[in-house]
VOFI-862017 format. One record per residue (C-alpha): x, y, z. Coordinates in steps of 0.05 Angstrom, whole numbers, padded with zeros to 5 digits, always signed. Example, Ala and Ser with C-alpha at 12.3 -4.5 7.8 and 13.67 -1.06 7.14 Angstrom:
<pts>
+00246-00090+00156+00273-00021+00143
</pts>
This chain:
<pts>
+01565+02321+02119+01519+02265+02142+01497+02242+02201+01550+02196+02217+01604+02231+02198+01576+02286+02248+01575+02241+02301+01648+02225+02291+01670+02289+02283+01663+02290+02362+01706+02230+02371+01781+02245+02393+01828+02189+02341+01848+02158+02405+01783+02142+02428+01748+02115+02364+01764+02043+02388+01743+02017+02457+01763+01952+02496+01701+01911+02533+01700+01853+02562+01638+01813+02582+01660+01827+02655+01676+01900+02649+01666+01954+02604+01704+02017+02595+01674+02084+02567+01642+02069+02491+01640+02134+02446+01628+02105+02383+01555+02098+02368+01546+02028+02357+01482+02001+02315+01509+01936+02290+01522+01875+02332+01568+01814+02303+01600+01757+02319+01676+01731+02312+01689+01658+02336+01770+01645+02337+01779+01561+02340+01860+01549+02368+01844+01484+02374+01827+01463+02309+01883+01424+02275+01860+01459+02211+01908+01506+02211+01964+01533+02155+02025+01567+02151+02015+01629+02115+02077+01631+02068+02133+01675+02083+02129+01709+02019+02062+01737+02033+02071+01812+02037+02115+01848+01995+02127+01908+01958+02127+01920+01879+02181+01975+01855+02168+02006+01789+02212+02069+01756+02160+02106+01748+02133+02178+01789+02223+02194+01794+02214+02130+01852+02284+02106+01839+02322+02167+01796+02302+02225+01844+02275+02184+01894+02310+02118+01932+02373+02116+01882+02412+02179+01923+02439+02210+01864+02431+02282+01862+02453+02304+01793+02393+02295+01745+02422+02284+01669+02491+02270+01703+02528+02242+01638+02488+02291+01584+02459+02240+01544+02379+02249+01564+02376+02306+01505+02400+02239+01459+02454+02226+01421+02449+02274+01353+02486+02349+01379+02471+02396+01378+02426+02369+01447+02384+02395+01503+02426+02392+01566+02366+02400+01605+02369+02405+01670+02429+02441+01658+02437+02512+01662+02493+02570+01635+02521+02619+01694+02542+02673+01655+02528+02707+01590+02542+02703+01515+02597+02747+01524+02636+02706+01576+02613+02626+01566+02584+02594+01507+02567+02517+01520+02550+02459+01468+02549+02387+01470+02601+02343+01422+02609+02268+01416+02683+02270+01445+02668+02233+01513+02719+02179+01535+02658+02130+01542+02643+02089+01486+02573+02077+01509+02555+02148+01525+02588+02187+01478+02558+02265+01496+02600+02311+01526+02595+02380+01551+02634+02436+01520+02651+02499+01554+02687+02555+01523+02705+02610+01571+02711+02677+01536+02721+02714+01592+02788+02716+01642+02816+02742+01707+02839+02802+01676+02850+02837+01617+02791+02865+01582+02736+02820+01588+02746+02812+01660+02693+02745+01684+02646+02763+01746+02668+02751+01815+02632+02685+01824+02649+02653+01760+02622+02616+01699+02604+02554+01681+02542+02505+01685+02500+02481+01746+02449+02431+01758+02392+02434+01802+02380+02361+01816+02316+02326+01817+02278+02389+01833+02328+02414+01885+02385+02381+01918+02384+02369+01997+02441+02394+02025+02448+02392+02099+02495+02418+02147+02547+02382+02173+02537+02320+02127+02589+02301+02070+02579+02288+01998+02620+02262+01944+02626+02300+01877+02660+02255+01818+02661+02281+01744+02713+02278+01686+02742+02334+01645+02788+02350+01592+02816+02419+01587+02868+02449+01524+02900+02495+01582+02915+02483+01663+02844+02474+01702+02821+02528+01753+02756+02507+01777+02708+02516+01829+02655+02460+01858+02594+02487+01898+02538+02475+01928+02489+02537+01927+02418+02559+01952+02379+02557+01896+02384+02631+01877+02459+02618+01874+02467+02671+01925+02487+02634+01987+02552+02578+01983+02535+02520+02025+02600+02479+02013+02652+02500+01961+02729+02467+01944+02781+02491+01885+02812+02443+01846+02870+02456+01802+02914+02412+01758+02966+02434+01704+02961+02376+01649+02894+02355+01638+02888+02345+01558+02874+02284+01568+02799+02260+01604+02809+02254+01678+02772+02234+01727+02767+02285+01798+02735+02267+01855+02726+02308+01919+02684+02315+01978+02642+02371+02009+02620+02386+02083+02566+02429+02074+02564+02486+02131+02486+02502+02114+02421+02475+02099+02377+02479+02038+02330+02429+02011+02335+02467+01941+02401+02473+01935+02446+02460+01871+02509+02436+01838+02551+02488+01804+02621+02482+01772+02651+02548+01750+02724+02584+01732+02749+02657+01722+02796+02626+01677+02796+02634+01598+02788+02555+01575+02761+02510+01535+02738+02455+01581+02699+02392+01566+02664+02355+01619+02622+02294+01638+02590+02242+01681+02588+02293+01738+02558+02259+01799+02547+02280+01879+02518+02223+01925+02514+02235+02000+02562+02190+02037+02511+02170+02087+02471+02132+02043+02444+02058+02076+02500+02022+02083+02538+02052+02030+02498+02022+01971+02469+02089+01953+02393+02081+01977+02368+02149+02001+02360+02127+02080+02283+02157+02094+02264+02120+02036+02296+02052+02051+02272+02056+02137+02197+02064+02103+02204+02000+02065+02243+01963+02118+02203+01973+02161+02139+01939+02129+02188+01873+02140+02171+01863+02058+02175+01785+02043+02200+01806+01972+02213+01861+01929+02194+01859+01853+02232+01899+01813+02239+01939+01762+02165+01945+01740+02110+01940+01715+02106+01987+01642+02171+02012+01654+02194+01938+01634+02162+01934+01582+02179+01996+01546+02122+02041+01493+02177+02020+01448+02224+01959+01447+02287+02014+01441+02270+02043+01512+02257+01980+01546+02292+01964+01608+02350+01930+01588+02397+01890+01656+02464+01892+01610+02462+01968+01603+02453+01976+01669+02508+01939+01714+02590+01951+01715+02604+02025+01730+02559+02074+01734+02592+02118+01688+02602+02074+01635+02519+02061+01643+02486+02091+01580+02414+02102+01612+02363+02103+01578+02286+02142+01565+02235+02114+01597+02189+02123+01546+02121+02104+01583+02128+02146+01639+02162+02202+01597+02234+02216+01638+02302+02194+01631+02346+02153+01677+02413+02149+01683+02405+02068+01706+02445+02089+01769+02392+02040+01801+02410+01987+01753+02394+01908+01759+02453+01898+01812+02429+01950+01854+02351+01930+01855+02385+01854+01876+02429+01885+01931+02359+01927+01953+02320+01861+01963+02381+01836+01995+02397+01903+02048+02308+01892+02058+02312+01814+02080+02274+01807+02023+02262+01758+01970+02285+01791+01889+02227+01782+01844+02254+01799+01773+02205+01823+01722+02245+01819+01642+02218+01831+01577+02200+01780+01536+02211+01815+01468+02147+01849+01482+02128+01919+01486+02056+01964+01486+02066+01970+01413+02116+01921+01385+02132+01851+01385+02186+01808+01369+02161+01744+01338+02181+01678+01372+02213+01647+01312+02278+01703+01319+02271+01713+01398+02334+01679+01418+02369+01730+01428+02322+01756+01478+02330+01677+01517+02397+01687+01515+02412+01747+01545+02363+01737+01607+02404+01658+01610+02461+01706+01630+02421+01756+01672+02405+01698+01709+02484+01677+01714+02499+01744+01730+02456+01741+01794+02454+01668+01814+02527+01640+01785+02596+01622+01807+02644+01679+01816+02695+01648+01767+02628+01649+01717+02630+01698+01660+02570+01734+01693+02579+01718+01759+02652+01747+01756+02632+01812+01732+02578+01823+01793+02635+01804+01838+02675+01853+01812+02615+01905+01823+02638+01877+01904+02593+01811+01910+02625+01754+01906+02567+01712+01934+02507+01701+01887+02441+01733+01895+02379+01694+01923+02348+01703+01865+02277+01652+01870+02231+01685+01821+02226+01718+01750+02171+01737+01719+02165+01735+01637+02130+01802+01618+02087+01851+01655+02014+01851+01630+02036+01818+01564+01978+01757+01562+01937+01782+01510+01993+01791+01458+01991+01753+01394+02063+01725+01400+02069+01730+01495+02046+01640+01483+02104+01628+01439+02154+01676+01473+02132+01648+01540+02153+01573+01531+02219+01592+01497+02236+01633+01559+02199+01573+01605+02239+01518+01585+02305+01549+01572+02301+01582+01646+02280+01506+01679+02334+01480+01632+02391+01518+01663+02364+01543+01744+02299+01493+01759+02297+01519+01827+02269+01580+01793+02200+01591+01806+02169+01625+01740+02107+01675+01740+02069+01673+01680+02028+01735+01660+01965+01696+01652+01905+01700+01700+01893+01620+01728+01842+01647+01777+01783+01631+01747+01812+01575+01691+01874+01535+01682+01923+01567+01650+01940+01542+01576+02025+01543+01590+02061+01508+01657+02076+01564+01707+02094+01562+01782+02055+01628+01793+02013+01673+01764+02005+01744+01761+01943+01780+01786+01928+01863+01775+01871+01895+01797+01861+01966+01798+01785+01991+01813+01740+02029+01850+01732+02019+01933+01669+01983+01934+01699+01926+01878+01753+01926+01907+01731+01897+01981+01685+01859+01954+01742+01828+01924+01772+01795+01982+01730+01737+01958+01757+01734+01894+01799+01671+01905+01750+01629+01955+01731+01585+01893+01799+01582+01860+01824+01514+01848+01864+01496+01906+01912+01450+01861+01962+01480+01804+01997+01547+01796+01993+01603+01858+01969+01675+01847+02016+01732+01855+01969+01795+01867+02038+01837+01845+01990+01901+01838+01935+01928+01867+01907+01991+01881+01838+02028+01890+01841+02086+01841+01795+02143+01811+01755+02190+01863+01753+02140+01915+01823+02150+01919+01842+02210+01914+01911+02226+01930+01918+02172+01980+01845+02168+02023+01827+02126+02082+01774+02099+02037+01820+02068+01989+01862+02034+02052+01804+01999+02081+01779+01978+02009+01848+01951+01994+01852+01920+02077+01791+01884+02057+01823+01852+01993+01885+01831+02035+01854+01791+02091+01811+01759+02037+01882+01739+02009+01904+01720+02076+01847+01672+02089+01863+01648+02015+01932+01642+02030+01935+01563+02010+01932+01596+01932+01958+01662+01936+02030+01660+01950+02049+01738+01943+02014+01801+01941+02035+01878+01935+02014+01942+01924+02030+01990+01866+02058+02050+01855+02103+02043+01912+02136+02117+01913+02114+02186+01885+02158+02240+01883+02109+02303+01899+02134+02339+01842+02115+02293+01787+02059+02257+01809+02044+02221+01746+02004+02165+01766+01966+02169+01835+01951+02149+01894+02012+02115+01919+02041+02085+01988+02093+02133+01998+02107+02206+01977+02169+02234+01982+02203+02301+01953+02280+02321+01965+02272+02321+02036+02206+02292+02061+02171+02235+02068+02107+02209+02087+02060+02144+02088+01991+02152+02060+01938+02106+02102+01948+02056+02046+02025+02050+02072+02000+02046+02142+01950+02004+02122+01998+01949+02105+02032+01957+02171+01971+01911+02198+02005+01859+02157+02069+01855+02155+02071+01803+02217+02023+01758+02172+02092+01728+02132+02099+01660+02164+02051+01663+02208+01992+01613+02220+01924+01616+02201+01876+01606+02251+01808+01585+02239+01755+01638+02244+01682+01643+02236+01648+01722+02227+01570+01721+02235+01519+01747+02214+01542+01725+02144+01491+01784+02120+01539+01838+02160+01580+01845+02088+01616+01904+02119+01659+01873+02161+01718+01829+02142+01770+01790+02186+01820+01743+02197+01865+01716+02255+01936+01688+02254+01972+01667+02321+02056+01695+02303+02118+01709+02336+02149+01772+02346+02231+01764+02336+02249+01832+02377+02218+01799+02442+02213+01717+02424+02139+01721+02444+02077+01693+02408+02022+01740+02402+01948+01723+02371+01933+01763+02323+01859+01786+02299+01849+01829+02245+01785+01863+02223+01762+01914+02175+01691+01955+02184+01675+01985+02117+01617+02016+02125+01589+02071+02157+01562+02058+02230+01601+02027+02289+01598+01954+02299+01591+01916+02370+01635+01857+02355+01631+01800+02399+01695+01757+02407+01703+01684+02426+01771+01653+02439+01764+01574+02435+01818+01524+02460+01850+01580+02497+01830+01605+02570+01832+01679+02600+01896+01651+02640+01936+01640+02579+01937+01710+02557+01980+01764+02589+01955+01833+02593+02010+01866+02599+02037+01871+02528+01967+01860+02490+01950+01916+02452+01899+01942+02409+01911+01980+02347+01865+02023+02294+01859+02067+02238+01806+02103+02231+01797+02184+02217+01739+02235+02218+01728+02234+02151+01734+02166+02106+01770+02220+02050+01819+02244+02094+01898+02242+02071+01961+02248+02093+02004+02309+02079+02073+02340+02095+02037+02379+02135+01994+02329+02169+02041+02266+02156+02003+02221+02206+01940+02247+02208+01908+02180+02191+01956+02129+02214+01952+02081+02271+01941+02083+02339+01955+02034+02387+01928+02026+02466+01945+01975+02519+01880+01925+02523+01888+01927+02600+01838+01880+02624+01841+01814+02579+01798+01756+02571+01782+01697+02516+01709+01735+02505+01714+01810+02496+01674+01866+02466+01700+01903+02411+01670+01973+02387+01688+01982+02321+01691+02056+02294+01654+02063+02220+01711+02064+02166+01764+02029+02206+01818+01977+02208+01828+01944+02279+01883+01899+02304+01881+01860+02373+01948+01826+02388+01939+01784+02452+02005+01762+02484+02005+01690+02497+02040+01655+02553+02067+01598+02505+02058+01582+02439+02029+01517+02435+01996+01533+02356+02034+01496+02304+02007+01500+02227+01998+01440+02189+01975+01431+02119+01904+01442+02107+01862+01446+02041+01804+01454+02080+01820+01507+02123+01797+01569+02076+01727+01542+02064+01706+01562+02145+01731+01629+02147
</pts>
């Protein structure tokens, strides 16, 4: 341990940031070396709306984020079909209750679904009586969920599933502890004629708690019993549209400007034949084939289809950003000369979302229960695809057939226009950048030089990776802080940004760090998801201009926005700044065009996040030991001392008296910042 991370291991979290003004001074316990300079200009008619779209978050299927994660579905393999579609198949997750002498299960092709054709087959050998007598609890299958169901007491959950039996049903539904020994909610159902498939629903009140539980459907009855598409989805999912509620309140509440959806590699597919496709995933979800995600090596059941990731944008106040394929995959290509097909079907992806309900599309998503269309603004053609021999060609056939039919869409090209003009038209362009900490806060410069004229950048994914990271440092969230106020104060040519992954579930962390992990019951933000807290006021706001001296302080980063807070009407100013390196900082802050009376101290705050050690994580156990703190300023003033803690993010909101700051338009504005 070094020196300065010995002095800090003295300092309590909510102490590490101090509040001075040039009048008074309160207690300092942050050793600071460094002295700079931060000069805010209100005045200045240079100022620009930061667009609305700023901040937003990037959903990908990959890590279980949506099957296992948000999507509330609890059955894992729910319609039998992950094993594929030759029997005999692996039923996996699946499991036999009972022996060879009282159950033997198989899979046919006899399902009434035309696009999901595996079935389940149970032939009960054993009976209530007689000879082969079956044990007291039963035979039959059970599932155990995405690594163990949640089932909680007192909450209700809806079990759906189709059978087909040669004799009268007798069967039992259950919810178990994960041993089987303990019944958390159990119901009978019986009918005499079911030869034909039928569907059953029921619901469950569970009278325990167990955050492994399972799914188990058994009989004492000799049978031979066919089953499928068995489901069980809490009922108190947000607002009914089946999103796991944790999950959704963590991404509401980073007020995302959009959401973009569904990836990322999981659009794109290893293979053309597992690539996301929208038409298998919408009407219902049992007639949904799913599909292997071949990239990130698990199946899903498309419950979380391309309806539901429009009606998450919508339930978020978000804007849908819609990633297809554009007859490109990581080791196939269609050539543009038979693509189409591939135009086509997104031309009615697109009517699907955006068209009239008495539309061929558009009537089928109103008879999924919205009749009104989608704000659908933005697609983007591929994920990653710009180096491919045949993305050029692909690209304009899917350009001017989209402008053709919906011109009010705004299309993202894969293509990097950062540094040249890109070679096809393009409203936006997509940006990734995935590197150590260091590159990465050095690259909150990366667009001062940009042209300020043609296409916008979307920064869709970014993320500090390798050692720095970790499995979610502080580290990587101040590297990644610094690369979004550099975006902020370059907000005249970056339109959107986002961090990627989004979700992990802690039992198949395949690709890490991420903003949120999660497992059947738990959540928790890393300091990256906390991180982005500091920004999620930025979306509309104004840019202020700002001045941070001494230019050779490269440590320290910031940017200030004046912005209004909806929940109490009042206008705050806003100043943001990152310390990246490794002693405290002195900063000296002056407030032009705006005197000490206009600025109420009651209500001005001052926010950090900092820790002990610039590795430290959050855990289950520790979910917020690095996540912010906030103080009252007390004692206010348009020139104030700031002590900066090494390795942390600081946000001053000063509460205005009126809100006299209005942005214009300004090309000029990023070039004194």
């Amino acid at each position: 341990m070094d020196s300065h991370y010995a002095a800090r291991k003295k300092v309590l979290l909510f102490s590490l940031v101090t509040f001075c003004t040039f009048y008074n001074c309160y207690a300092s316990v942050v050793n600071a070396s460094q002295t700079a300079w931060l000069s805010v200009n209100v005045s200045d008619s240079r100022v620009r709306k930061i667009p609305h779209t700023m901040f937003g978050l990037s959903f990908e299927e990959i890590n279980h984020s949506g099957a296992g994660g948000l999507w509330a579905e609890l059955v894992s393999n729910r319609g039998f079909e992950a094993g594929g579609q030759n029997i005999p198949s692996n039923i996996s997750p699946w499991s036999i209750i009972g022996d060879k002498s009282s159950i033997l299960v198989s899979t046919d092709r006899s399902s009434c679904f035309d696009r999901n054709k595996i079935a389940l087959r149970m032939e009960v050998l054993c009976d209530g009586n007689g000879r082969n007598i079956c044990p007291a609890g039963g035979v039959g299958v059970y599932n155990p969920g995405f690594w163990g169901m949640n089932i909680e007491q007192g909450k209700t959950y809806k079990v759906t599933f189709y059978v087909r039996s040669l004799q009268p049903m007798e069967m039992s539904v259950s919810f178990v502890d994960s041993n089987g020994l303990r019944t958390l909610a159990t119901a009978d159902i019986t009918d005499g004629n079911v030869r034909e498939w039928t569907k059953k629903e029921i619901t469950l009140e569970a009278k325990g708690t167990d955050a492994n539980s399972r799914l188990q459907l058994t009989t004492t009855k000799k049978c031979t019993v066919w089953l499928d598409q068995v489901s069980a989805m809490p009922l108190s999912t947000h607002k009914g549209h089946g999103f796991r509620n944790d999950l959704f309140n963590m991404l509401a509440d980073l007020k995302p400007g959009f959401i973009r959806f569904p990836g990322g590699s999981f659009v794109e597919g290893e293979w053309l034949v597992n690539a996301f496709r929208w038409r298998e995933s919408i009407g219902p979800w049992e007639e949904r084939p799913g599909h292997f995600g071949d990239v990130w090596q698990y199946w899903t059941d498309d419950g979380l289809g391309y309806f539901e990731y429009l009606q998450l944008a919508e339930d978020l106040g978000a804007l849908p950003v819609w990633v297809f394929n554009n007859g490109v995959s990581r080791s196939e290509q269609v050539d543009t000369s038979i693509i189409l097909p591939f135009v086509r079907d997104i031309l009615d992806a697109l009517e699907f979302a955006k068209g009239d309900p008495t539309s061929k599309w558009g009537s089928v998503r109103a008879s999924m229960g919205h009749s009104e269309p989608f704000d659908l603004r933005y697609v983007a053609i591929g994920n990653q695809d710009c180096g491919n021999k045949n993305y050029h060609g692909n690209y304009m056939k899917f350009y001017d057939a989209i402008k053709g039919a919906y011109p009010d869409i705004k299309i993202i090209s894969n293509c990097d226009g950062s540094v040249q003009r890109l070679d096809d038209p393009a409203d936006l362009y997509d940006f990734h950048v995935y590197t150590n900490a260091n590159s990465m806060f050095s690259m909150a410069h990366n667009f001062d030089h940009t042209s300020r004229s043609g296409p916008k950048a979307f920064v869709s994914e970014y993320a500090v990776t390798g050692n720095d990271a970790g499995r979610g440092s502080l580290l990587k969230a101040l590297a990644e802080a610094g690369l979004l106020l550099g975006l902020e104060t370059n907000s005249d040519v970056v339109e959107m940004a986002s961090n990627a992954p989004l979700f992990v579930n802690a039992n198949d962390m395949r690709f890490t760090p991420d903003a949120i992990v999660f497992d059947s019951s738990k959540v928790y933000g890393t300091p990256t998801y906390w991180m982005q807290h500091f920004f999620k006021d930025s979306n509309g706001a104004t840019l202020l201009n700002s001045k941070l001296q001494p230019s050779s302080l490269t440590s320290l980063l910031a940017s200030v926005i004046s912005w209004n807070n909806p929940e109490d009407n009042r206008s705050y100013l806003r100043i943001k700044v990152v310390n990246f390196g490794s002693s405290g900082v002195i900063l000296n802050v002056s407030i032009n065009g705006m005197d000490q009376s206009s600025i109420e101290a009651a209500g001005s705050t001052i926010t950090s996040l900092t820790s002990q050690n610039v590795m430290d994580e959050n855990s289950f156990n520790q979910p917020k030991k690095v996540a912010p703190i906030t103080s009252p300023l007390g004692k206010v003033s348009n020139k104030m001392n700031v002590i900066l803690a090494p390795h942390s993010l600081t946000c001053i909101d000063l509460l205005r008296k009126s809100n006299f700051i209005e942005a214009v338009a300004s090309e000029d504005l990023h070039t004194s910042i």
